[in-house]
N, C-alpha and C positions, 0 to 999 in steps of 0.2 A: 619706562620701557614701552616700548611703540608696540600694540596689540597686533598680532598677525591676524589677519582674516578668514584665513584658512587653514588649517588645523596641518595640512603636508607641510608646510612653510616653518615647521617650527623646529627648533633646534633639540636634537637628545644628542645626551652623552651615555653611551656604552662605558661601563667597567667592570670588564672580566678578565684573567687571567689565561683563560682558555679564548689562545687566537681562533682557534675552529669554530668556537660558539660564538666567538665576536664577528667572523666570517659571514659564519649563517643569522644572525638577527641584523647585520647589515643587510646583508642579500633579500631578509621577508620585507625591512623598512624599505628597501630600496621598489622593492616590488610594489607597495602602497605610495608610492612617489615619494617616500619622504629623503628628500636628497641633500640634507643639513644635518651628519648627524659626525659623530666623533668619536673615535673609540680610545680607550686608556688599557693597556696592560697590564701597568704596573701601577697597585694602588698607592705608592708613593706620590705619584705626579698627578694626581684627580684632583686636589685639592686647588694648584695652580692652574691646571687644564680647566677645572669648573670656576675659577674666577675672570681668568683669561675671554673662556669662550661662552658664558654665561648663558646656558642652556635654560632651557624650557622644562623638560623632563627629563630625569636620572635613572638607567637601568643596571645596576651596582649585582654583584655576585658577594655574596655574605661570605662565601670562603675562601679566602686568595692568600700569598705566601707575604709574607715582609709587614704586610699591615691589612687587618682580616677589614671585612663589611662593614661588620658594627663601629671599628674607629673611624673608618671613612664618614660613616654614618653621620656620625657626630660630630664631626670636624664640618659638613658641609653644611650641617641643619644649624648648627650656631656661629656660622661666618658671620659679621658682622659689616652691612652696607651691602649685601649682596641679596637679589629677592629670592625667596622661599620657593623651592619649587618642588614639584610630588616625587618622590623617589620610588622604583617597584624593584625591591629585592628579590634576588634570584637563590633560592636554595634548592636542594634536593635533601632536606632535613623537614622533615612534619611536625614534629613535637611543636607542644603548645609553648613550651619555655622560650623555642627560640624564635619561636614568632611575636610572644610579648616581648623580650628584650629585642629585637628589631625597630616594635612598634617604639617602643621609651628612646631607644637612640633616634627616632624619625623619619622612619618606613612609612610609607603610607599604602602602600599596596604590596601582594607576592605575586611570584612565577615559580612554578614549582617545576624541577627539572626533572623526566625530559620537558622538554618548551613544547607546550602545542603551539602550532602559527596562529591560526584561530585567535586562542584565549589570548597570546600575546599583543596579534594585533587590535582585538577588541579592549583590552587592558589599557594598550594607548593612547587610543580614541577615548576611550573614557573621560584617563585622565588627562589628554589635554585640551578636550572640551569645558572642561570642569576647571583648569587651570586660564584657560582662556577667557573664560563666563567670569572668572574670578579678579583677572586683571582688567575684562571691560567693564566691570561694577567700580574694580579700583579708580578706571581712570574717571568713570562719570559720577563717583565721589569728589576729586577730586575739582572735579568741574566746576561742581554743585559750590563742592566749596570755596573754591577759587573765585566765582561769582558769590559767594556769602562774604568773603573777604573784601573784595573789591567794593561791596556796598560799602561794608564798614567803614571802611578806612575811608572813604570819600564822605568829607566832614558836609556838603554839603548836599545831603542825600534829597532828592525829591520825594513829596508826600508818593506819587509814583511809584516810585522804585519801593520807597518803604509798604506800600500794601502789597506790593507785586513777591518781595521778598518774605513778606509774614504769609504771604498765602502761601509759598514753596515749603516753608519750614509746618506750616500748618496742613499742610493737605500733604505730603511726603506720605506715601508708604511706609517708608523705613522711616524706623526710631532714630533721631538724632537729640545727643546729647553732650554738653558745652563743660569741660570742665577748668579748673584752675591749677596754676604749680602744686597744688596742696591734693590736688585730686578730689575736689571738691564742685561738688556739681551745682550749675550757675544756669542751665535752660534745661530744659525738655520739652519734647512737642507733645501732640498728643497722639501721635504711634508710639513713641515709647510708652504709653499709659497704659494703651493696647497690648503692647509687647510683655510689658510686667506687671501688669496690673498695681502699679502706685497711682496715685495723687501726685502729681505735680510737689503740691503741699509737702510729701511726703518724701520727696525728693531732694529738691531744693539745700543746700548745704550740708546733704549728706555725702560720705567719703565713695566714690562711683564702685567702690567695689562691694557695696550692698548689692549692684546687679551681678554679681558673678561667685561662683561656687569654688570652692577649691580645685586646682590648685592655686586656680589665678589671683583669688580673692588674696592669699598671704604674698604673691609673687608683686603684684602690682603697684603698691608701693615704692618697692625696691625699685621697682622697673624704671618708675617715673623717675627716683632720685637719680636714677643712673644716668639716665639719658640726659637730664637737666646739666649734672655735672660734665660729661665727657661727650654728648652730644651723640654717641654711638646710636642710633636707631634699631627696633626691632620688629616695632610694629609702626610706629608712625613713618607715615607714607607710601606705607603698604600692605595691601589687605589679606587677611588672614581668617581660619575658621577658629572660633570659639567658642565657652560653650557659654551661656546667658544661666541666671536662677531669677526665677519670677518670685514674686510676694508668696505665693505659697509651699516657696520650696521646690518645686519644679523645674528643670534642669532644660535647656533647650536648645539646638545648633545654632550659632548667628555667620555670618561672614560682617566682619569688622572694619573697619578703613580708618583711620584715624589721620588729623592734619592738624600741625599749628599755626597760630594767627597771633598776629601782638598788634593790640590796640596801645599805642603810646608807648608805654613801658611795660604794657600789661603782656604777659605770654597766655594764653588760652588754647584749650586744646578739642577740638568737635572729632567726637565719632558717630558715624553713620552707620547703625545695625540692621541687617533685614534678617528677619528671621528663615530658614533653610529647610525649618524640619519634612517638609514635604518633599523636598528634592533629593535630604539623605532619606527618607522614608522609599521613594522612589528608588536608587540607588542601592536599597539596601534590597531590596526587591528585585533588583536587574542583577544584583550579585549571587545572589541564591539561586537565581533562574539559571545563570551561567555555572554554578557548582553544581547544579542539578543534571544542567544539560554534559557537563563535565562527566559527571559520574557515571550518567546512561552513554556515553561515550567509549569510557574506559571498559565499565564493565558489562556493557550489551555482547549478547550469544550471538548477534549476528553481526558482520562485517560491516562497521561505516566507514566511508571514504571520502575527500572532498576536492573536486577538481574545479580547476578554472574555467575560461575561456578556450585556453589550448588547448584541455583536454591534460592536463597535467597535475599531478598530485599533490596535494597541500594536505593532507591530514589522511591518515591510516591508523586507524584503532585496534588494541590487542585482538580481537576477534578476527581480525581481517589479518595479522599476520599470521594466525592460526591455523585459518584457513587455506590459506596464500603460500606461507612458508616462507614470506619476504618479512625482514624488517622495514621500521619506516622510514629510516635514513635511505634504506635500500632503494625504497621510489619514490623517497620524495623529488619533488620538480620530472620527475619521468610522466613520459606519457599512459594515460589508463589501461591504451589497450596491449601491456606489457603483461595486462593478466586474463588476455585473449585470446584464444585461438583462432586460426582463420574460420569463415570469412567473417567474423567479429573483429578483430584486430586490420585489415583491410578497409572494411565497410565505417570505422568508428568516428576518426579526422571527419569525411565528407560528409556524416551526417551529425556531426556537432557544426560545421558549417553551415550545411543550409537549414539549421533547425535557429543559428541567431540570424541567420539574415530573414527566414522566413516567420519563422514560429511557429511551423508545423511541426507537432511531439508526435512523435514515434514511441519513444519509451517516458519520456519527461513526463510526469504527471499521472503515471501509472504504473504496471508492474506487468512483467514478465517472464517468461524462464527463459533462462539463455545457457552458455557454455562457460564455465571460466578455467581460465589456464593457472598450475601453480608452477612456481620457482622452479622444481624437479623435470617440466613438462607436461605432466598427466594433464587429463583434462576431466570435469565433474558438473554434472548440472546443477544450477542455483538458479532459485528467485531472488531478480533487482526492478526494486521500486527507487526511482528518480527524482527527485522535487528543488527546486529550482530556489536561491535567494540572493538575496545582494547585499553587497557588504559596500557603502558608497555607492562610489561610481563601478564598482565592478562588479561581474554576474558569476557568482559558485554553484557548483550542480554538487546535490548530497546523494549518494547512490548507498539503499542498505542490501545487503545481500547476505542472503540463506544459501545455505549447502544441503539439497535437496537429493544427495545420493540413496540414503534411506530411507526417503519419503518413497523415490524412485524404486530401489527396491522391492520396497514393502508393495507398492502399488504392481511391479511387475508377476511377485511371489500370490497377490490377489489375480491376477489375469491367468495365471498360470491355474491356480485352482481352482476360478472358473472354467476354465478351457476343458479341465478335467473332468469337472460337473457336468460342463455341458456335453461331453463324448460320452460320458455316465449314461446321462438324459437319453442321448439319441439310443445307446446301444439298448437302452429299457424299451423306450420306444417302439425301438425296432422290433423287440423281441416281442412285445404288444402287441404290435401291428398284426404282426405275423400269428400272433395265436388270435387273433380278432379275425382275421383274414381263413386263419385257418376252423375256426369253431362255425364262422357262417357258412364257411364251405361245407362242413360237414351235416352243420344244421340245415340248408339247404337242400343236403341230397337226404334226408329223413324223407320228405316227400318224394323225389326221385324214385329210392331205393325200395318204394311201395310200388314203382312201374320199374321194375328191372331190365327196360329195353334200354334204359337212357344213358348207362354209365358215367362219363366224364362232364355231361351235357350242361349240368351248372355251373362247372369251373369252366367251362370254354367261352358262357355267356357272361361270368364276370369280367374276363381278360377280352375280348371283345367287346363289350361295354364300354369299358378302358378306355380300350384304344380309340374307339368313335369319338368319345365324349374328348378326348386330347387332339383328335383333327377338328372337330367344332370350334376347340378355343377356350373351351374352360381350364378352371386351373389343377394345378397337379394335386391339392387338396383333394377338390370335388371330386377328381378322376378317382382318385384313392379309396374315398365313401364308396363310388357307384362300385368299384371293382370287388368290395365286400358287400354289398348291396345286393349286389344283381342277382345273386348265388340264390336268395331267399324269393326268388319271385313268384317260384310253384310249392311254399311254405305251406300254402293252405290243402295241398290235395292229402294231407294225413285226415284232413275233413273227408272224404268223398269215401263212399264205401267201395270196398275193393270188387266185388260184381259189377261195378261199372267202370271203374280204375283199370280193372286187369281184364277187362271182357276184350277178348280178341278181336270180333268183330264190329260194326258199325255201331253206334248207335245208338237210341230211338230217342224222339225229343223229348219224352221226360227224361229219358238218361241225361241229355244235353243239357235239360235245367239243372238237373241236379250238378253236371260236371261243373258247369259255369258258375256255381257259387262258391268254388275253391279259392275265387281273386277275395269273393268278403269273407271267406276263413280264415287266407292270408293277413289280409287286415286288419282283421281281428285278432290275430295271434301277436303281432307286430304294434297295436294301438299302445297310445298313453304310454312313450318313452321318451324320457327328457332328451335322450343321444342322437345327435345327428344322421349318428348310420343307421340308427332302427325308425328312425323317422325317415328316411329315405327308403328302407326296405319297406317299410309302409307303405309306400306312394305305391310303389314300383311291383308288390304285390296287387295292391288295389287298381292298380291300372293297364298292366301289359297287358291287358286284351282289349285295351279301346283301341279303335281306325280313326285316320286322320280326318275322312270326312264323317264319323259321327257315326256310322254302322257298326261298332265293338259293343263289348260291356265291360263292366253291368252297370255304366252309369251313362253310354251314350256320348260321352264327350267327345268333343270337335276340335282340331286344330290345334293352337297352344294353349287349352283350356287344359289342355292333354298336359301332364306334368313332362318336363326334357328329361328327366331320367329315365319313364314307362318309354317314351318315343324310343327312345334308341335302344331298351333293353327287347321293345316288340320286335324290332328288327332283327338282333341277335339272335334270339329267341326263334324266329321262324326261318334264318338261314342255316342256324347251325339243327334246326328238326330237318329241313329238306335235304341236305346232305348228308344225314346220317340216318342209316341202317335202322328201323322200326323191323317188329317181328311180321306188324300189318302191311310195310309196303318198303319197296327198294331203295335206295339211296339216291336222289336226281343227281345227275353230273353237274360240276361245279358251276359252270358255263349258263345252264339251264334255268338254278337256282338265281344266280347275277342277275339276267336278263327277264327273270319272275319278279325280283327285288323292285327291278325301274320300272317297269310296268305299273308299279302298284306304289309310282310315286304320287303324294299328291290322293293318295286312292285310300291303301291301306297305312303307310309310311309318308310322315314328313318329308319335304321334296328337300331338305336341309341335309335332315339323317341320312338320307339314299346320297346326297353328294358327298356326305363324308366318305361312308360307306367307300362309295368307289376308290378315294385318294388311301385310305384306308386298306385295300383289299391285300397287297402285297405281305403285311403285317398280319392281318387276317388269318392269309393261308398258311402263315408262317406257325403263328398261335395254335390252329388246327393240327396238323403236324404235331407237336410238341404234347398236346393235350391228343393226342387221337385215344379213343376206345381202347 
C-alpha cells in the first residue's frame, strides 16, 4: 500500500447507526481537512465497504441494530489479505468488561460518548501517525529486504556487495532474524542478541518461538502451517505490533515485518524486529496526560471553552453549561460572543482579527473581568483568562471563566460596611473635634475669666485665626489646630496675680514685668505634649507678643523666626482688643482699627498677615457679629 505523507490524505471509515453522529464526526474530520472519509449506517455492509474501500482508520459505534460492534469487530480484525488497521470504538458504556471484550475482538482505542472534538480529533492524529510510522517501517523493511534478496539470489555476488550486505545485516538496529518452513531459526544479527539477550549459539536451530511469550508462542506454529498450506497471509508482508520475551523472561513491544524468500527450492522466512518500548512508554504517557486533561475538563468548577480562528465553539465543558445555561450541541460551531453582551459581543470578531494579523493580546495571555451573557439574557460578571495553542496547522484559544457574582457581592457588602465605618469614624470625629474645640475654648477663657472685661474675646481670636490662616493658603487641617489653638494664647495669665490682672489703671514697669511673663506661664502650662494642638498652643502662647521687627517678647524674635501661627494670632489678638469695649478705654471704630493694622505692617505685623487680613475683613466682620459680647 502506497504510504501517504500526510496524515489528512488518509482514508477513515465511519460506522454508526446514528446518521446525526455520522453527520457531525464528518463535519469535525472535514474541519481538520480530512476529505477521504466514508461513512456506513448499517453494520451489515462495513464488512464489503472496508474491503472495497480499504481504509486507513476505523471509527465503528459498539452498539448498532442487526449486527452490534463487537461482530463487526471481528469480522474486520481477521479478514484475510486485507491490512490491519487501528479501529477506535465508540461507546457510551464505561464498564471495564466491555472495554476488555472490545480489546479481545480488536479495538485498539475508545471514544466515549458524548464525543469531545478535541479528544476525537487528537485520538486520530494519534492513531494515524502511529499507523503511518507503522507502514513506513513496513515499507523500508521491505526494501531492506528486497535488496537482501536480490543479493541472494544473484549467484554471482561480488566480494562488494557481500561486505556491503554483512555490514547492513551487522550494524542494523533492528533485530533481524532468518527462519525455515519448520520455524527454525537459521541467522541472527547481533541486535537481535541486544534485543534478547541470547548467544547467537543459543539460538541457531531453535523453534523462533523461544522469542515470544504466550499467546503467540502456542499460536505460531499453526500460523506458519497455515500459511504454507493455503497461502492465506497474516503477518507476512505486513507489519504488526507484537509482544518479544527476552532470556530472562521479560516481556517487551516489537513492531514485526516479516517477508519470504526461496533460495532454489528453499522457502525462508526474515523478520525485522525494532523494539518500541519507549514509544509505547511515550504513548502511554500522552494517554494519561490526555485523561487527565480529560477529567479536569469534565469536572473543573470553572467554565472551559475552546474556540477557533472564527471565533467559534469547538468544545464546552459541564461547568460552562452551568454557568451559561446552554448545552454543547447548543454552541457548538456558534460564534463565542453568543455568551456576550454588548459592547463585548460587537467589539469580539474585530479584535480576534486584529489580534491574528497583529499579535497584539488584549486579553490572550492574561486575565480579566468582563460580562457574560446566559441563555435566559441576564447578564453576571466573570473572570476569563485566555491562552493560546495549536493543534497542527490550526490556532485554538482556551478561555476559562469564573462567575464572580459573589465574589462581587461579598466585595460590595465589604464596601458598604466600610462606608458605614467610615460615617461611624467621621460622626466620632466630629463629635471629638467639637469637644476638643470646645474644652480649649473654655480652657482658654480660665485666664480670660480672671480679667472679666474680655467676654467672647478668645473664641473670636480662634475663628479669626481661622479664617487668616485659610486666606494665606494653608491647609484646612492646619486651620483646624490653629482654630482650637488660638483660644489658649492668654492660658498663662492664671499665672499673674490678680492686683496687677484686675488693677484698673495703668501700670508700673515692674507691673509690666511681671505681666509679660504670662507668654512663659503659658508655655509652661502647654510644654511636653506629644499633640499637635497642644504643641501649637505652645508656640502660640509663647510667642503672640513677639513684633515682626524684633521689639515684642520675651524672647525678641524677628521676622519668620516668629512662628506663622503667634503672627497671625498677634494680629487677631490686637484687632479684636481695639474694637472691643475694655472697662480702661472705649472701643476704636472699625475703620480706625484697619488703618492702625497697616500701619504697623512690616512694624508690628507680618506684611503677609496684614494682606491676608485685608482679603479676609468681610468674613472677619462677619465672625465679629456672630460672636459679639
Amino acid at each position: 500500500m502506497k504510504i501517504r505523507h500526510h496524515i489528512t490524505q488518509a482514508k477513515i471509515l465511519l460506522v454508526d447507526d446514528d446518521l446525526d453522529l455520522l453527520a457531525l464526526l464528518e463535519a469535525l474530520l472535514a474541519q481538520q481537512e480530512f476529505h477521504h472519509v466514508r461513512s456506513v449506517s448499517d453494520a451489515r455492509k462495513a464488512r464489503e465497504v472496508y474491503q472495497e474501500f480499504q481504509p486507513d482508520l476505523v471509527i465503528l459505534d459498539l452498539q448498532m441494530p442487526h449486527k452490534d460492534g463487537f461482530v463487526v469487530l471481528t469480522e474486520l480484525s481477521t479478514m484475510e489479505g486485507v491490512p490491519v488497521v487501528p479501529i477506535v470504538a465508540i461507546t457510551a458504556d464505561q464498564q471495564e468488561e466491555t472495554r476488555g471484550r472490545a480489546l479481545l475482538a480488536g479495538a485498539d482505542d475508545f471514544l466515549n460518548k458524548p464525543i469531545h472534538p478535541t479528544e476525537l480529533l487528537c485520538r486520530v492524529r494519534n492513531l494515524l501517525e502511529h499507523q503511518f510510522l507503522l507502514q513506513a517501517h513496513a515499507q523500508q523493511a521491505r526494501l531492506l529486504e528486497q535488496k537482501v534478496l536480490d543479493l541472494m539470489r544473484t549467484k554471482a555476488i561480488s566480494e562488494d556487495h557481500e561486505i556491503r550486505l554483512r555490514n547492513i545485516i551487522t550494524h542494523a538496529v533492528d533485530g533481524i532474524v532468518t527462519i525455515d518452513t519448520q520455524g527454525l531459526i537459521e541467522s541472527v544479527n547481533p541486535a537481535t542478541e541486544r534485543l534478547f539477550g541470547y548467544a547467537p549459539s543459543e539460538l541457531i536451530g531453535q523453534n523462533v518461538n523461544i522469542l515470544m511469550p504466550n499467546p503467540y508462542r502456542d499460536e505460531h506454529d499453526e500460523y506458519l502451517s497455515h500459511y504454507l498450506a493455503t497461502g492465506q497471509a497474516k503477518i507476512i508482508g505486513i507489519g504488526r505490533e507484537v509482544l518479544g520475551r527476552r532470556k530472562d523472561g521479560n516481556t517487551f513491544p516489537l513492531e514485526l515485518s516479516v517477508s519470504e524468500i526461496r533460495i532454489g527450492e528453499r522457502r525462508l522466512f526474515t523478520g525485522i524486529l525494532r523494539d518500541i518500548s519507549r514509544r509505547k512508554h511515550n504513548e502511554a504517557i500522552l494517554k494519561e496526560r490526555e485523561e487527565r486533561m480529560r477529567a479536569i475538563f469534565e469536572q473543573a468548577v470553572d467554565a472551559i471553552l475552546t474556540i477557533d480562528e472564527r471565533g467559534c465553539i469547538q468544545s464546552f465543558n459541564p461547568a460552562a453549561k452551568k454557568i451559561f445555561g446552554y448545552t454543547a450541541a447548543e454552541v457548538f460551531k456558534q460564534n463565542v460572543k453568543i455568551l456576550m453582551p454588548a459592547p463585548y459581543r460587537d467589539e469580539h470578531d474585530e479584535y480576534l482579527a486584529q489580534y491574528l494579523a497583529t499579535g497584539q493580546a488584549k486579553v490572550i495571555g492574561g486575565s480579566r473581568e468582563v460580562i457574560g451573557r446566559r441563555k435566559d439574557g441576564s447578564t453576571f460578571p466573570m473572570e476569563i483568562s485566555v491562552s493560546e495553542a495549536r493543534a497542527g496547522n490550526q490556532r485554538l484559544f482556551t478561555g476559562i471563566l469564573r462567575d464572580i457574582s459573589e465574589r462581587k457581592r461579598l466585595q460590595e457588602q465589604v464596601l458598604e460596611q466600610h462606608r458605614a465605618l467610615e460615617e461611624r469614624v467621621r460622626d466620632r470625629t466630629k463629635d471629638l473635634t467639637e469637644s476638643v474645640l470646645e474644652i480649649t475654648a473654655r480652657l482658654g477663657r480660665t485666664g480670660e475669666y480672671r480679667d472679666t472685661d474680655t467676654g467672647k474675646h478668645v473664641m473670636r481670636i480662634g475663628h479669626f485665626s481661622a479664617c487668616l490662616a485659610k486666606h494665606i493658603g494653608q491647609s484646612e487641617d492646619w486651620c483646624s489646630l490653629l482654630l482650637a489653638a488660638a483660644p489658649l494664647h492668654d492660658i498663662g495669665k492664671v499665672g499673674v496675680p490678680d492686683r496687677i490682672l484686675l488693677k484698673p489703671g495703668p501700670l508700673s514697669e515692674d507691673e509690666w514685668v511681671v505681666m509679660r511673663n504670662h507668654t512663659r506661664i503659658g508655655s509652661e502650662i502647654l510644654a511636653g505634649s506629644k499633640h499637635a494642638l497642644l504643641q501649637m498652643a505652645q508656640s502660640i502662647a509663647l510667642c503672640h507678643q513677639e513684633k515682626w521687627n524684633g521689639t515684642g517678647y520675651p524672647q525678641g524674635l524677628q521676622g519668620e523666626a516668629i512662628p506663622l501661627e503667634a503672627r497671625i494670632v498677634a494680629l487677631c489678638d490686637v484687632f479684636d482688643a481695639l474694637t472691643t469695649v475694655r472697662p480702661y478705654k472705649a472701643a476704636w471704630a472699625i475703620d480706625d482699627a484697619i488703618e492702625f493694622v497697616r500701619k504697623q505692617s512690616g512694624i508690628q505685623f507680618d506684611p503677609t498677615v496684614v494682606e491676608a487680613f485685608s482679603s479676609a475683613l468681610p468674613e472677619i466682620m462677619e465672625l465679629k457679629i456672630q460672636l459679639a459680647d
